[in-house]
PDB file of N, CA, C and O in Angstrom:
ATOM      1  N   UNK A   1     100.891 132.651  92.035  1.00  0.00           N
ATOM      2  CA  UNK A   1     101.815 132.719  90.929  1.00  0.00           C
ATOM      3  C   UNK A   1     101.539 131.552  89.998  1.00  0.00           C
ATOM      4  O   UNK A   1     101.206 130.407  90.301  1.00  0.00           O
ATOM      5  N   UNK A   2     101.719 132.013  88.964  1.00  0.00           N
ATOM      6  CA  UNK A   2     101.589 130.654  87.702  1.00  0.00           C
ATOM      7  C   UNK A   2     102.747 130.240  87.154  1.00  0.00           C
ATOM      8  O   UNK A   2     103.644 130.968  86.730  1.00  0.00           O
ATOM      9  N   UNK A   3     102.714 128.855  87.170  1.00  0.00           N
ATOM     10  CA  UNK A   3     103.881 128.175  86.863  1.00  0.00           C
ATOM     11  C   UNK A   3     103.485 127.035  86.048  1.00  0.00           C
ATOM     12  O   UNK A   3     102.429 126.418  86.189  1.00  0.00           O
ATOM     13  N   UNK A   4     104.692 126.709  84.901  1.00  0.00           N
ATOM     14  CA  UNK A   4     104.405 125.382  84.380  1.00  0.00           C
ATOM     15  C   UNK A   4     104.725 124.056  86.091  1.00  0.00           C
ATOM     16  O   UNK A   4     105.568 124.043  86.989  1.00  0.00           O
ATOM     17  N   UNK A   5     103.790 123.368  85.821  1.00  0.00           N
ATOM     18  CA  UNK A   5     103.608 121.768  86.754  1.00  0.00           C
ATOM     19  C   UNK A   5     105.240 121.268  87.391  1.00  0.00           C
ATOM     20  O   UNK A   5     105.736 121.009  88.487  1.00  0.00           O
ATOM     21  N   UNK A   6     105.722 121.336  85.790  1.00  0.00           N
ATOM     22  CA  UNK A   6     107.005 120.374  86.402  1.00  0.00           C
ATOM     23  C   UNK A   6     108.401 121.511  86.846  1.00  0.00           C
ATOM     24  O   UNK A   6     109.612 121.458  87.061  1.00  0.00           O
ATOM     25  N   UNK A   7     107.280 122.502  86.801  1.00  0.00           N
ATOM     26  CA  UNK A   7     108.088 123.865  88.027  1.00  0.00           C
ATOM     27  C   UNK A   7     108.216 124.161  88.908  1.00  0.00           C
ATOM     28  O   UNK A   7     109.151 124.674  89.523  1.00  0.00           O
ATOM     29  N   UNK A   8     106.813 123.742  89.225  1.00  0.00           N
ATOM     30  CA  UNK A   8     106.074 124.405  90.497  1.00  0.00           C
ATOM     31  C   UNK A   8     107.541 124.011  91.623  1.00  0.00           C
ATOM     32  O   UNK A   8     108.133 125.063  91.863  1.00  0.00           O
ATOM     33  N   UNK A   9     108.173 122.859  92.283  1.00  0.00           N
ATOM     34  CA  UNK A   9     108.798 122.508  92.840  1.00  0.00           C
ATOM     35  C   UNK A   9     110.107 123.540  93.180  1.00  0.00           C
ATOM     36  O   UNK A   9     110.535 123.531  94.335  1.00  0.00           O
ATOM     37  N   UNK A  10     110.683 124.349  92.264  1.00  0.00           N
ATOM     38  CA  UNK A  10     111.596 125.187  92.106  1.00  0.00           C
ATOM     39  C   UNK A  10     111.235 126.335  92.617  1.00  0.00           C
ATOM     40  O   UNK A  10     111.839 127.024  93.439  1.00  0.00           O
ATOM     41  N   UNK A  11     110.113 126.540  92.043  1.00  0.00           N
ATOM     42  CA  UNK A  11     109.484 128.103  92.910  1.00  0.00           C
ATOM     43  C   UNK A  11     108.813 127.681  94.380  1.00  0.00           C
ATOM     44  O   UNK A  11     108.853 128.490  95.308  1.00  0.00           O
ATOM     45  N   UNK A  12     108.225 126.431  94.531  1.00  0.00           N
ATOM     46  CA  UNK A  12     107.688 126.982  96.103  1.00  0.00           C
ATOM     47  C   UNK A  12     109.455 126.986  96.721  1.00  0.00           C
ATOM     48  O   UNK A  12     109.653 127.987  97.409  1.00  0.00           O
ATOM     49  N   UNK A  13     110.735 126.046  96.586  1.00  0.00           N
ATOM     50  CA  UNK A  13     111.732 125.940  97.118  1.00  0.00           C
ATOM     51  C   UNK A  13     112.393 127.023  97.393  1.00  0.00           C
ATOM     52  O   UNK A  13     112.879 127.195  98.510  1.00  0.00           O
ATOM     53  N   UNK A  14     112.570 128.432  95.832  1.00  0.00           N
ATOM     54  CA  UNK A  14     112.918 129.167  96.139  1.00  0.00           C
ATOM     55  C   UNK A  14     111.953 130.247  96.797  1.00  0.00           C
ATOM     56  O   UNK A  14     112.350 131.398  96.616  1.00  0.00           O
ATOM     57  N   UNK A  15     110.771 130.128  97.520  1.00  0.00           N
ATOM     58  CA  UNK A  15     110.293 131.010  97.873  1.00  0.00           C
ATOM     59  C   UNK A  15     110.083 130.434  99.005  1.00  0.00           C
ATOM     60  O   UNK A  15     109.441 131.168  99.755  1.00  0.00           O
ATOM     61  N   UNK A  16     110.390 129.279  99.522  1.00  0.00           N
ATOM     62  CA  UNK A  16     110.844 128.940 100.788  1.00  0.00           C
ATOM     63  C   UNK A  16     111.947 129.696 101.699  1.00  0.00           C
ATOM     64  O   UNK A  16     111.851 130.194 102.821  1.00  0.00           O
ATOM     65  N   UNK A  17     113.069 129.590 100.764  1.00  0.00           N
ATOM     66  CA  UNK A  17     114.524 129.585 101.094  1.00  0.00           C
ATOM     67  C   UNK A  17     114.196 131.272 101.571  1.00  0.00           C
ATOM     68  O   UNK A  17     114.691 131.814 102.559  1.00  0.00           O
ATOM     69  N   UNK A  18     113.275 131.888 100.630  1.00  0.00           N
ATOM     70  CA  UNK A  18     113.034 133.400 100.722  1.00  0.00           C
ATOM     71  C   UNK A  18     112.477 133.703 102.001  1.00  0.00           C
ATOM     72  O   UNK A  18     112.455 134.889 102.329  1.00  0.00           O
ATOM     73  N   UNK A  19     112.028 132.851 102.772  1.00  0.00           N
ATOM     74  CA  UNK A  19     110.838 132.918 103.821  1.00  0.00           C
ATOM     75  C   UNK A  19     112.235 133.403 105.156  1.00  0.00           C
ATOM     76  O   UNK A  19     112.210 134.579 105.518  1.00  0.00           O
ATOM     77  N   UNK A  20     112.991 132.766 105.585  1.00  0.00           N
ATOM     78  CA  UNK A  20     113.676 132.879 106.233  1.00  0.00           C
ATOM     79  C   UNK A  20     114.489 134.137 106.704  1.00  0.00           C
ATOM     80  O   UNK A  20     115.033 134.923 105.929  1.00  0.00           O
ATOM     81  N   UNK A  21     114.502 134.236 108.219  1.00  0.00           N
ATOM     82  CA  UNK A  21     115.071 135.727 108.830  1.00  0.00           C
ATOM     83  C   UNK A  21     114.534 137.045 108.008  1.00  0.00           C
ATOM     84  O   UNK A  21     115.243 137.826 107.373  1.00  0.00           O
ATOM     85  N   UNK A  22     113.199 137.098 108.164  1.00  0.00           N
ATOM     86  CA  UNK A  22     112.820 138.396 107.057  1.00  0.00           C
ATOM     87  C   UNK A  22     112.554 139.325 108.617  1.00  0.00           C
ATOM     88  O   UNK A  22     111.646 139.103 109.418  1.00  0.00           O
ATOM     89  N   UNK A  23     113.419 140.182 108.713  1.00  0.00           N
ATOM     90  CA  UNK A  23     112.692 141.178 110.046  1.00  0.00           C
ATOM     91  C   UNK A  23     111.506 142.121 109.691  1.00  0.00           C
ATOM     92  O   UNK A  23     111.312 142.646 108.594  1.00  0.00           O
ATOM     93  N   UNK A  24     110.721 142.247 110.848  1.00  0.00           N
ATOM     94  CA  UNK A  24     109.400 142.671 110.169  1.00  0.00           C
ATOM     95  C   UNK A  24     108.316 141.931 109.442  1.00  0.00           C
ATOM     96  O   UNK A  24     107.377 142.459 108.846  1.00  0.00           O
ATOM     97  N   UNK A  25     108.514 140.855 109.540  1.00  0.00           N
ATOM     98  CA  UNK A  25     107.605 139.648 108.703  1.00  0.00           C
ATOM     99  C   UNK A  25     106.876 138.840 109.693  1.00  0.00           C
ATOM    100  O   UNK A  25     107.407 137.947 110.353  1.00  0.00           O
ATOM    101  N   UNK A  26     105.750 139.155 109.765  1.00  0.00           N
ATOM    102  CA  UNK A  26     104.833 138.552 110.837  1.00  0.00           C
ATOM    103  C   UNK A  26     104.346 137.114 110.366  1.00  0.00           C
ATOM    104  O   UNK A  26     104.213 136.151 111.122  1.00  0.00           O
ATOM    105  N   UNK A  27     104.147 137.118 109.257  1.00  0.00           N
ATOM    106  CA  UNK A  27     103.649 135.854 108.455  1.00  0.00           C
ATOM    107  C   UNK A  27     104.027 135.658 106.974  1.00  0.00           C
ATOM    108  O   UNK A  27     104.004 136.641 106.234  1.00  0.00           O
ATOM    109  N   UNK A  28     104.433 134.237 106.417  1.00  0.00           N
ATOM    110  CA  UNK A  28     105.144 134.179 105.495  1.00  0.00           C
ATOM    111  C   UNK A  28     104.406 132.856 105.019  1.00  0.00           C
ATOM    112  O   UNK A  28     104.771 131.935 105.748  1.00  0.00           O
ATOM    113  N   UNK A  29     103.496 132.427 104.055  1.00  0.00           N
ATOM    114  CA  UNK A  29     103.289 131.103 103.802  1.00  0.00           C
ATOM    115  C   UNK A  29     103.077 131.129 102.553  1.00  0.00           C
ATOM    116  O   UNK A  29     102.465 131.996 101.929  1.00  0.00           O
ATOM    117  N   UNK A  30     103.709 129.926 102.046  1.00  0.00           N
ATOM    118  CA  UNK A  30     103.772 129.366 100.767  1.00  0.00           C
ATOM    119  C   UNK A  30     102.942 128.073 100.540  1.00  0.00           C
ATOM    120  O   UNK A  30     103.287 127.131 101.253  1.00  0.00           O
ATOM    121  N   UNK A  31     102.018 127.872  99.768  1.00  0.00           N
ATOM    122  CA  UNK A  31     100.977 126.797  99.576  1.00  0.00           C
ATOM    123  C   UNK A  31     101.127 126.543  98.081  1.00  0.00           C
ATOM    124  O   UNK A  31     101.359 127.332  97.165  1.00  0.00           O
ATOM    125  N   UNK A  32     100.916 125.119  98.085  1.00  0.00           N
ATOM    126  CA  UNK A  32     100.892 124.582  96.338  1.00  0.00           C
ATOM    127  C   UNK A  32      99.036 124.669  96.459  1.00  0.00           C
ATOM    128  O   UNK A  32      98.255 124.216  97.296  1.00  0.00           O
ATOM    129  N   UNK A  33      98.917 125.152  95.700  1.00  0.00           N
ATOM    130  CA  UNK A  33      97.777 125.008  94.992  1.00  0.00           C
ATOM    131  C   UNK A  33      96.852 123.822  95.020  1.00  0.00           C
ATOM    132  O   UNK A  33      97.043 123.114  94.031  1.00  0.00           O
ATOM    133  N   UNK A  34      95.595 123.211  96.091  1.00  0.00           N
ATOM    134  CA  UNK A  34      95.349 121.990  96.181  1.00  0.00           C
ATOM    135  C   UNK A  34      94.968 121.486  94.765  1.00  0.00           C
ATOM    136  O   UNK A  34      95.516 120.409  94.532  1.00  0.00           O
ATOM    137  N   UNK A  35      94.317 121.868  93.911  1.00  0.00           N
ATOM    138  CA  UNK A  35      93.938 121.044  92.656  1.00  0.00           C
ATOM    139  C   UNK A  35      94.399 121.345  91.488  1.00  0.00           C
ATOM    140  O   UNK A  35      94.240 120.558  90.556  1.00  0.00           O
ATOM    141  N   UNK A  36      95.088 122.598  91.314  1.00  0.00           N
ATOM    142  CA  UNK A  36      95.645 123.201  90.128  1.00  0.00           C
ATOM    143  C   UNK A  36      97.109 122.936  90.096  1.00  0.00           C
ATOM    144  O   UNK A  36      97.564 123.144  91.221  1.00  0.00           O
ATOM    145  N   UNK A  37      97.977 122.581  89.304  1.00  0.00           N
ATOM    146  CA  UNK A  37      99.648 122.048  90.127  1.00  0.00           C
ATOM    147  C   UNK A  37      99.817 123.410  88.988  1.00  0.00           C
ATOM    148  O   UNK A  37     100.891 123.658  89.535  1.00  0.00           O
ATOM    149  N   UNK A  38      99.749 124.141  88.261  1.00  0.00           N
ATOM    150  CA  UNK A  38     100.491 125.126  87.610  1.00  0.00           C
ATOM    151  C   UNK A  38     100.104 126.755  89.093  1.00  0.00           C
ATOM    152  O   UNK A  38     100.198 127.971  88.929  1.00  0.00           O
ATOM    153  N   UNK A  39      99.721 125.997  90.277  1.00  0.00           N
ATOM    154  CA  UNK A  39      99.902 127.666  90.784  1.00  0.00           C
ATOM    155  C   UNK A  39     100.285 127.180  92.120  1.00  0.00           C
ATOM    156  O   UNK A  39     100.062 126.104  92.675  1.00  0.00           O
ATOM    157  N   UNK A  40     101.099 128.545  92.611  1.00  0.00           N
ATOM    158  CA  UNK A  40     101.322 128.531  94.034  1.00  0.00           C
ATOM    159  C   UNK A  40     100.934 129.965  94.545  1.00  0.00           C
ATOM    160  O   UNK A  40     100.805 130.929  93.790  1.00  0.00           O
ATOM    161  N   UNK A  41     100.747 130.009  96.005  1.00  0.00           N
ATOM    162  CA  UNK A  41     100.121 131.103  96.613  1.00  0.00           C
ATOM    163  C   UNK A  41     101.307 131.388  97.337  1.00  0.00           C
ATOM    164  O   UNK A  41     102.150 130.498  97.228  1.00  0.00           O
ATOM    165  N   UNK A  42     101.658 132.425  98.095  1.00  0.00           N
ATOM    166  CA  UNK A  42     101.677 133.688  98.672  1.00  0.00           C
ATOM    167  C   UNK A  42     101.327 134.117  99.776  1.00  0.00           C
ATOM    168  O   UNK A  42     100.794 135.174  99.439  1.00  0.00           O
ATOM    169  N   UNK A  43     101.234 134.060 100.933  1.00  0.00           N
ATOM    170  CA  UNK A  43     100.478 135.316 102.157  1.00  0.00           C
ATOM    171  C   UNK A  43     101.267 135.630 103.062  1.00  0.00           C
ATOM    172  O   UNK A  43     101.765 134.874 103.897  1.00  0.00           O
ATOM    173  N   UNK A  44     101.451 136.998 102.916  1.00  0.00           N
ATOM    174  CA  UNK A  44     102.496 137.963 103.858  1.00  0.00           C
ATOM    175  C   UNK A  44     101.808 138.568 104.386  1.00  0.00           C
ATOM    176  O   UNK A  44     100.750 139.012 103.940  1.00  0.00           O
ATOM    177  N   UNK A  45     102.299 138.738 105.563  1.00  0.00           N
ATOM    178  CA  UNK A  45     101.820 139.558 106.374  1.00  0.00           C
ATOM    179  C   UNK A  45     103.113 140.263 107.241  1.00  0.00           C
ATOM    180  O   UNK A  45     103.814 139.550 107.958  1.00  0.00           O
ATOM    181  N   UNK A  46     103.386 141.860 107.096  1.00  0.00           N
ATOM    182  CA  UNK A  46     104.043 142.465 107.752  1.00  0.00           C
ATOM    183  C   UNK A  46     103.944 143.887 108.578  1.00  0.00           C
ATOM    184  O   UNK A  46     102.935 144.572 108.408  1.00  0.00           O
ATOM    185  N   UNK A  47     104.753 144.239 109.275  1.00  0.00           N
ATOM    186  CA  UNK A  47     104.401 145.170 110.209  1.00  0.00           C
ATOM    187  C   UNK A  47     104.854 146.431 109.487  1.00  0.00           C
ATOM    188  O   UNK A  47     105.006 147.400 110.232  1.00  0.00           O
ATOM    189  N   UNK A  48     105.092 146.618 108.241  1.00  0.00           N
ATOM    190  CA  UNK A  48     104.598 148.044 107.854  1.00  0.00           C
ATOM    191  C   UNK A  48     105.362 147.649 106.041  1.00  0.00           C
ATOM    192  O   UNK A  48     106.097 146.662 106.061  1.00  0.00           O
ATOM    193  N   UNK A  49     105.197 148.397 104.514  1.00  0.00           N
ATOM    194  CA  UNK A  49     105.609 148.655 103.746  1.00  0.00           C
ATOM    195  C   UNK A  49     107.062 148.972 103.584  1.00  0.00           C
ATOM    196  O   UNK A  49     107.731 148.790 102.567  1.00  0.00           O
ATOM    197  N   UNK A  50     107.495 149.515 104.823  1.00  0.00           N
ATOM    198  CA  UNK A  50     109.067 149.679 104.714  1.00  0.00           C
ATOM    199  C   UNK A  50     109.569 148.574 105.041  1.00  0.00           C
ATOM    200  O   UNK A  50     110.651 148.285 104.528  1.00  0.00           O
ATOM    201  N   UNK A  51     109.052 147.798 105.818  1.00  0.00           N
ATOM    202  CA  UNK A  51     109.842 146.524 106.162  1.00  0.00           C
ATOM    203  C   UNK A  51     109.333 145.373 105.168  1.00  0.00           C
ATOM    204  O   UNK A  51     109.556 144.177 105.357  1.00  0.00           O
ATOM    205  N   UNK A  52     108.848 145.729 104.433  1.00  0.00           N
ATOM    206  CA  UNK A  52     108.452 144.742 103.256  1.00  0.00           C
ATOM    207  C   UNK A  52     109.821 145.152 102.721  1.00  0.00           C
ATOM    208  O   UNK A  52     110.943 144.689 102.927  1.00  0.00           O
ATOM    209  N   UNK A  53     109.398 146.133 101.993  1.00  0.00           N
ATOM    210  CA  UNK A  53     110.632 147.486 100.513  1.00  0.00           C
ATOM    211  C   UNK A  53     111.806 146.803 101.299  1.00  0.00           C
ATOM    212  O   UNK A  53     112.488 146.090 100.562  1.00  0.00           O
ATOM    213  N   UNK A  54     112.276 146.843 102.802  1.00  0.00           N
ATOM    214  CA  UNK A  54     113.977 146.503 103.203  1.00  0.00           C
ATOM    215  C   UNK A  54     114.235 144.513 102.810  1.00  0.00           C
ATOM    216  O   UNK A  54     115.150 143.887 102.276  1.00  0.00           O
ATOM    217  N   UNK A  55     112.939 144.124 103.396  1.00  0.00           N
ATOM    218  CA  UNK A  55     113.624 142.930 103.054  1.00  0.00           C
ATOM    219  C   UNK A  55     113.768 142.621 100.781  1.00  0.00           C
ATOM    220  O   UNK A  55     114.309 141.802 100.039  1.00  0.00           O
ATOM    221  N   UNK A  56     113.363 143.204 100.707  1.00  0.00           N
ATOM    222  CA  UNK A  56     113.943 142.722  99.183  1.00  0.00           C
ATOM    223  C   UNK A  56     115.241 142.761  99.093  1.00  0.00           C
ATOM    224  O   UNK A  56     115.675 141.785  98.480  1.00  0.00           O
ATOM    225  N   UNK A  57     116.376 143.795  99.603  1.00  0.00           N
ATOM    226  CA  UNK A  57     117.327 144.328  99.826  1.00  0.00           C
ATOM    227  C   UNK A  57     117.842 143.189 100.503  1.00  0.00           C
ATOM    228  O   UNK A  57     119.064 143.314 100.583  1.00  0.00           O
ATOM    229  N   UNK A  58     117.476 142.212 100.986  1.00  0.00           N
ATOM    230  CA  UNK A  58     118.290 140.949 101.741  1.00  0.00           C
ATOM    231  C   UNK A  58     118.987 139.921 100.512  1.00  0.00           C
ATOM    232  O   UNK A  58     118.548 139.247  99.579  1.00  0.00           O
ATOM    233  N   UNK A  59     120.285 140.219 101.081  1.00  0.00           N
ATOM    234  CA  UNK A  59     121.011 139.098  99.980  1.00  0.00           C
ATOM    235  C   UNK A  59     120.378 137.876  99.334  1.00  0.00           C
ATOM    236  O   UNK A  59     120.316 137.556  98.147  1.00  0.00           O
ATOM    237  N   UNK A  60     119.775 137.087 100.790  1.00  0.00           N
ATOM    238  CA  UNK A  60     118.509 135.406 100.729  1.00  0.00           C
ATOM    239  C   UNK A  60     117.248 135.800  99.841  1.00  0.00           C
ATOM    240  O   UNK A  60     116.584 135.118  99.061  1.00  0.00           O
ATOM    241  N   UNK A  61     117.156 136.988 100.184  1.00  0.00           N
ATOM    242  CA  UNK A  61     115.634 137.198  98.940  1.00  0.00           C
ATOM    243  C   UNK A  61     116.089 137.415  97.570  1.00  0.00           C
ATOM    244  O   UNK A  61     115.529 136.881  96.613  1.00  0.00           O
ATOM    245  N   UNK A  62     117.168 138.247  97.451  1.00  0.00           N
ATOM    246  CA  UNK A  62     117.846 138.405  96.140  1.00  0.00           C
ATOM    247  C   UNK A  62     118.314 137.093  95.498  1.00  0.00           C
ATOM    248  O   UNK A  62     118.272 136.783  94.307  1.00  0.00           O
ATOM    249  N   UNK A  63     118.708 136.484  96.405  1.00  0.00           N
ATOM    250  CA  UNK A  63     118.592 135.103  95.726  1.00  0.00           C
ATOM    251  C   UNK A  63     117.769 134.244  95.096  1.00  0.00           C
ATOM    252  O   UNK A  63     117.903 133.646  94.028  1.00  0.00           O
ATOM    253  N   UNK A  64     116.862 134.258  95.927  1.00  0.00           N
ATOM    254  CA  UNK A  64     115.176 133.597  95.758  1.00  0.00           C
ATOM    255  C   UNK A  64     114.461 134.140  94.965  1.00  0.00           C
ATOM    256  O   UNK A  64     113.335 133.681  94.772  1.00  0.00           O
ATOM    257  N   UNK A  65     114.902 135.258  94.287  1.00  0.00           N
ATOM    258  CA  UNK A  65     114.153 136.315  93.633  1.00  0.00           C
ATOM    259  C   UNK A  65     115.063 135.763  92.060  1.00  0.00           C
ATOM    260  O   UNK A  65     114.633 135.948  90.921  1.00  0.00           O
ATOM    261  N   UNK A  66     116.110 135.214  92.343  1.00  0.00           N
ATOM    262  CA  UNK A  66     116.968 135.529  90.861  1.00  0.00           C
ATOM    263  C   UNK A  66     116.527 133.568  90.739  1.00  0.00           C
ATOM    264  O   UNK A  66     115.869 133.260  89.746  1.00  0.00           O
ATOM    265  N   UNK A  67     116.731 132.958  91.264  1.00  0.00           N
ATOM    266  CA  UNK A  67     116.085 131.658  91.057  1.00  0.00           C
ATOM    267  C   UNK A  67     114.921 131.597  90.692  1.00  0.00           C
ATOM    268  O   UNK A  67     114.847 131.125  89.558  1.00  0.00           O
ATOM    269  N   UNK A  68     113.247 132.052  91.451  1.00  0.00           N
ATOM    270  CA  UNK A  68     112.223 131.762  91.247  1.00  0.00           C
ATOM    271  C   UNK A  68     112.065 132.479  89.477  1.00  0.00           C
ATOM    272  O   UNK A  68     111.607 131.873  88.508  1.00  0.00           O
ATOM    273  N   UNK A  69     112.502 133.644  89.494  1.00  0.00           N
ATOM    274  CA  UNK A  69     112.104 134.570  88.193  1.00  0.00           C
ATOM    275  C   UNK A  69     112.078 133.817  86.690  1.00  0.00           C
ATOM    276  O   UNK A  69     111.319 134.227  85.812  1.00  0.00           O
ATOM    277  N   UNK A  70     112.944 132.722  86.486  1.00  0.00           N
ATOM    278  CA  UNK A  70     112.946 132.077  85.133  1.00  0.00           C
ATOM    279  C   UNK A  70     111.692 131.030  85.194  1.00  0.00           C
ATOM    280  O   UNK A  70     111.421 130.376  84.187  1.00  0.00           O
ATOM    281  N   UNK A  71     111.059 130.909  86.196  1.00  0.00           N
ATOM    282  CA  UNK A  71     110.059 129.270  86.088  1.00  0.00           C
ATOM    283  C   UNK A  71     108.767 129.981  86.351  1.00  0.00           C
ATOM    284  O   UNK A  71     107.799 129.240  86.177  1.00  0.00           O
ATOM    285  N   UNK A  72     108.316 131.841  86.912  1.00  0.00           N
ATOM    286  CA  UNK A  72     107.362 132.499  87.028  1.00  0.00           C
ATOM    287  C   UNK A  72     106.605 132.517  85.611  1.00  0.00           C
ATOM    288  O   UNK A  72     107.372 133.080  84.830  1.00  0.00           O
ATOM    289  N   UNK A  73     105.573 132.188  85.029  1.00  0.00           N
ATOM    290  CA  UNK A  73     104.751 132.497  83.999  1.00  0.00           C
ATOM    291  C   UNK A  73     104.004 133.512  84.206  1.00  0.00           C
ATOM    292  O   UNK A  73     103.529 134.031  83.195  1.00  0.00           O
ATOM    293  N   UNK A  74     103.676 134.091  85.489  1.00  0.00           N
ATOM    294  CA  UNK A  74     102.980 134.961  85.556  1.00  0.00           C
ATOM    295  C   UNK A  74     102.059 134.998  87.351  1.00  0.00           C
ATOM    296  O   UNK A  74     102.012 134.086  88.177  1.00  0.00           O
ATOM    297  N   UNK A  75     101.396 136.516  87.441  1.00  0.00           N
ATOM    298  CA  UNK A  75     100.776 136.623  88.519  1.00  0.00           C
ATOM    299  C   UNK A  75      99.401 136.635  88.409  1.00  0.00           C
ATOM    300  O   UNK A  75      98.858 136.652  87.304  1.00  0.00           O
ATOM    301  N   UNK A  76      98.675 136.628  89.631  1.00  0.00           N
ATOM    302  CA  UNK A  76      97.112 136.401  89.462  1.00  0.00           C
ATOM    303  C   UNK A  76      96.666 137.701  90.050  1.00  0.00           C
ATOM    304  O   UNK A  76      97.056 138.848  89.832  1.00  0.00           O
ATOM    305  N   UNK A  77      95.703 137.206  90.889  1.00  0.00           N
ATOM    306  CA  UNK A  77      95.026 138.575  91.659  1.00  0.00           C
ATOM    307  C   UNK A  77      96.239 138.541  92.575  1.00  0.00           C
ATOM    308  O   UNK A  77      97.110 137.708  92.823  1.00  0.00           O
ATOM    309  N   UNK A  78      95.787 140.497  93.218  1.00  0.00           N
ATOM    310  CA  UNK A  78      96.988 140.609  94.175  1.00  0.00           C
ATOM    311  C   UNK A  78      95.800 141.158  94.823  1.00  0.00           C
ATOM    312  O   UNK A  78      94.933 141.835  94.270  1.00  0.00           O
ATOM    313  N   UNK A  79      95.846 140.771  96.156  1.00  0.00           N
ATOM    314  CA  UNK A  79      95.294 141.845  97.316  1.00  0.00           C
ATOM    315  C   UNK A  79      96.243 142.400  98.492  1.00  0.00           C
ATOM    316  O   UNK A  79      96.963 141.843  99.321  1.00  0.00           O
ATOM    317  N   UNK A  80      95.935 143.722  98.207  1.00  0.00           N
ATOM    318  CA  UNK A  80      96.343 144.436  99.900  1.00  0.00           C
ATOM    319  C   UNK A  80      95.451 144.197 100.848  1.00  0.00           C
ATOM    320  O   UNK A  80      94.246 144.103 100.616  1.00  0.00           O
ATOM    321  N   UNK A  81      95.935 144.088 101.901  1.00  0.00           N
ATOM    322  CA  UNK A  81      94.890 144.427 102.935  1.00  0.00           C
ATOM    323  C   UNK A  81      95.841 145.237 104.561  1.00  0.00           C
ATOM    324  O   UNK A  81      97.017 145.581 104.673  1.00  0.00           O
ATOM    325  N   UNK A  82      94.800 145.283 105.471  1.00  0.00           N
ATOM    326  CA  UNK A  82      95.440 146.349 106.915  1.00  0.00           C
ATOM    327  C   UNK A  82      94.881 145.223 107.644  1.00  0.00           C
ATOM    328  O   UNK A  82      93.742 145.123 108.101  1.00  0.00           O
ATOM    329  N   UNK A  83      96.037 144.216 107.698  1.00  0.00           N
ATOM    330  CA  UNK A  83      95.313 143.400 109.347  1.00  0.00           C
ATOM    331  C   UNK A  83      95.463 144.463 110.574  1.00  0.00           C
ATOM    332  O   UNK A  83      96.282 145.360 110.772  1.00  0.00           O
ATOM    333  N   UNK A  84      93.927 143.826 111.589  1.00  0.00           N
ATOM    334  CA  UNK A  84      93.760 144.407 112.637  1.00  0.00           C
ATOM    335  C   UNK A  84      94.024 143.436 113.449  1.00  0.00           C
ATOM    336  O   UNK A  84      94.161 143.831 114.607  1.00  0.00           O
ATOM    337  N   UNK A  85      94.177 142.075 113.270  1.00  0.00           N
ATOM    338  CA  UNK A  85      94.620 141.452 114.396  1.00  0.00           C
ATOM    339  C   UNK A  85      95.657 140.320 113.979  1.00  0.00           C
ATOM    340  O   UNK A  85      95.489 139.589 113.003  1.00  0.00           O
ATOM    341  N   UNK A  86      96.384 140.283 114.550  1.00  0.00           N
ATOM    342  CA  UNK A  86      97.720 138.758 113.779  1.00  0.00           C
ATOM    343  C   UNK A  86      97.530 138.195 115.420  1.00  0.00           C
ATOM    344  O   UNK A  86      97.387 138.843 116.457  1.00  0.00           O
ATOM    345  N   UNK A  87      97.601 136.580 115.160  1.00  0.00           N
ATOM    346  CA  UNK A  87      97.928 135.456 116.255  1.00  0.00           C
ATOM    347  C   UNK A  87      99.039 134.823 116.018  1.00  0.00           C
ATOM    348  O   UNK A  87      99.416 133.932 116.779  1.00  0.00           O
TER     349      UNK A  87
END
């Protein structure tokens, strides 16, 4: 995600706060960007599309979702992928 610098702090926080009790969420990590401070990353990993689609529907994401949205400038690449193995 792209963010102005003296943002970035607001969005990884609220996409922290978002990370929490997601059922169906195998992996959830949020990274600042090592050399670029206008981006933060992203990587989910879950046990199917519906349990992605339900957690938006969680009050804590709706939250995190209505906080992060004013300091978002924008998205980058998106990839899907089908993990075959999670540790």
């Amino acid at each position: 995600m792209l963010v102005l610098p003296e943002n970035r702090g607001v969005l990884l926080s609220a996409l922290a706060d978002a990370s929490a009790d997601l059922p169906g969420c195998l992996s959830y990590v949020v990274a600042a960007d090592a050399e670029d401070p206008s981006l933060v990353w992203v990587t989910e990993v879950w046990e199917s599309k519906e349990a992605h689609a339900a957690s938006l529907e969680l009050d804590h994401v709706k939250a995190a979702i209505a906080a992060a949205k004013p300091v978002i400038l924008g998205f980058g690449t998106r990839v899907e992928t089908a993990p075959v193995s999670v540790r």
